[in-house]
N, C-alpha and C positions, 0 to 999 in steps of 0.2 A: 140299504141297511135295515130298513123296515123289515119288509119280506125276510131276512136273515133272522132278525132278531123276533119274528115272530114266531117261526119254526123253532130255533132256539128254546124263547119261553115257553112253549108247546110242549118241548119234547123234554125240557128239565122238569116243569111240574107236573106235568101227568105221570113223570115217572115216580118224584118222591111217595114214600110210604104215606105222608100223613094226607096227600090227595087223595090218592088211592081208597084211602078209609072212610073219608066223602064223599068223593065218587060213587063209591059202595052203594047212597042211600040212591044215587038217579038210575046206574047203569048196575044191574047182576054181576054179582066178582064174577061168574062165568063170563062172563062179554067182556070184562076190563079190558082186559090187553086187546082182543079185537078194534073196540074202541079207539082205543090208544093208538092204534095201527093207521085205522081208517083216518083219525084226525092227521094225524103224521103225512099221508099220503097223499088229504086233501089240500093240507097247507104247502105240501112239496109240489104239487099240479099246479098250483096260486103263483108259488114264487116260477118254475116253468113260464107261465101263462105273461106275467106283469113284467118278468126281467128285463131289461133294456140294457144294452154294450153300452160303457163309459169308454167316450174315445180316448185315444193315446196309446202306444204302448213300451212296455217296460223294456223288454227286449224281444227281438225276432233271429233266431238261431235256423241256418240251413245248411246242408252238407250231411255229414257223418255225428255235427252236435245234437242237428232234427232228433236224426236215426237213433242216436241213443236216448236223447227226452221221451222220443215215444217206445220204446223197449220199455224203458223203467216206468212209462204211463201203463204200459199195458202189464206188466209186473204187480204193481199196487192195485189193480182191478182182483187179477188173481189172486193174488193176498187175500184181500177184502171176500172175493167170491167164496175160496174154497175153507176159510176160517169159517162159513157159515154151515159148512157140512159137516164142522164138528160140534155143533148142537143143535140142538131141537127146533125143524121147522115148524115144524106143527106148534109146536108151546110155544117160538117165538112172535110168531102170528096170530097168537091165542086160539087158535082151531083146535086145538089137545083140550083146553080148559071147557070149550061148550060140548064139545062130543065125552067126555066121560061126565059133566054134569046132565045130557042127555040120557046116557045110560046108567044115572044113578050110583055112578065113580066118585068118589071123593079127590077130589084134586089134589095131588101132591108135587112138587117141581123137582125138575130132574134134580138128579145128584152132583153135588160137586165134581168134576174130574179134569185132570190135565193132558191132552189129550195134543197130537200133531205142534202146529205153531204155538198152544198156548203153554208148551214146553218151554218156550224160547222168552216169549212177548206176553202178558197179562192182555194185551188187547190189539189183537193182530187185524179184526175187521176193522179197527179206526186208523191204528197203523198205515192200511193198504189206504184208504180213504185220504188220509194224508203225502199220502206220495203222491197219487195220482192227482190232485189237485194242484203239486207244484209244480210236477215235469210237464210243463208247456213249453213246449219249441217258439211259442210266438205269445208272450206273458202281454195280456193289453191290463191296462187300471182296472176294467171290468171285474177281470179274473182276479188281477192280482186281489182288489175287493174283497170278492168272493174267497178266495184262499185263506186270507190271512186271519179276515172273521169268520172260518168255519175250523180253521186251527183254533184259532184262540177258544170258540164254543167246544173243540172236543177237549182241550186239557182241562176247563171250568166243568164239562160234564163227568168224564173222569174223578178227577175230587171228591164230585159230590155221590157218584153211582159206588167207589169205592168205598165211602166213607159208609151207606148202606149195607152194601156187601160185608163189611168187616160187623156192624151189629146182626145182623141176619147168621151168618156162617160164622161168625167168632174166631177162634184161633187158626182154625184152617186156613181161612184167606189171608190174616196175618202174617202166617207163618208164608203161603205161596208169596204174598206181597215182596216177603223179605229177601225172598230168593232171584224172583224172576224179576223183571225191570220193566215197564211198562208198554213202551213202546219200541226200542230202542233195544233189539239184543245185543247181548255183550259174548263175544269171542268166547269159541269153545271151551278154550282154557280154562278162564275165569267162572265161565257157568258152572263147570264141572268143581270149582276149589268154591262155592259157593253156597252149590249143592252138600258138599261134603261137610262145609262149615256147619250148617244146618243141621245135619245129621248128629254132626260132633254134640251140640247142642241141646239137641234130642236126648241122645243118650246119657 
């Protein structure tokens, strides 16, 4: 639980705006997010390094229940993976941020846009993250541990990264918020009379 909640606290206040502005006076906004990256990476390599299996397990599935737990594990990888090629590697790794502050580029962050799954899901790389965390064919206390407090840390993160999002971006996110559903899409049907609602709205 330690290790958990330490990457946790890591990863929520490095992200908030008012660190950020503090931050500012030790690390170059051009590093920030690098920073932010490497700290992330070093405390993921810690908890890697320290974890230890809690015996027991919850349940063990073999046959054709295996076969499907591990489909939908390897499903939720994909999610998680290819939701990351629809934005910015380079700026999400902060490497955009030092090479145009190298070249005397003024930094500005991409642009809003709705783009493959985040049509469907507001946030399809934690989504994938989530699946693949519960489809275990062979769930021991360890994992289940692990799952349930790395759930719980993404819908607290969420919250808090939305609640950001909405003062930075204003109406725009609002208005996506209102539409699309978080984690969880909703049936073609509904997306479409929701879409339209929105619209209605608009006009």
């Amino acid at each position: 639980m330690l290790l958990l909640v330490l990457f946790a606290v890591q990863h929520t206040v490095m992200a908030r705006p008012w660190f950020k502005r503090r931050w500012a006076s030790v690390v170059p906004a051009p590093a920030e997010r690098a920073a932010f990256v490497l700290c992330a990476s070093l405390l993921l390599a810690l908890l890697f390094w320290l974890w230890r299996p809690v015996r027991g397990t919850v349940w063990s599935l073999s046959g054709p229940g295996a076969g499907v737990l591990l489909a939908v594990y390897a499903a939720g990888w994909a999610v998680t993976v290819s939701s990351t090629f629809l934005i910015s590697h380079v700026d999400l790794f902060g490497l955009r941020q030092a090479y145009l502050h190298a070249r005397g580029v003024r930094y500005r962050p991409p642009p809003f846009t709705e783009r493959g799954l985040y049509r469907r899901i507001r946030h399809p790389l934690l989504a994938g993250f989530v699946v693949a965390f519960w489809s275990a064919p062979t769930m021991t206390i360890g994992h289940l541990l692990f799952a349930a407090t790395a759930t719980g840390y993404i819908l607290v993160g969420i919250a808090l990264e939305e609640r950001d999002l909405k003062l930075s971006l204003g109406q725009a996110y609002t208005s996506y918020q209102a539409r699309v559903p978080a984690l969880i899409p909703r049936p073609s049907g509904r997306a479409q009379r929701s879409t339209e609602g929105e619209r209605e709205k608009t006009i």
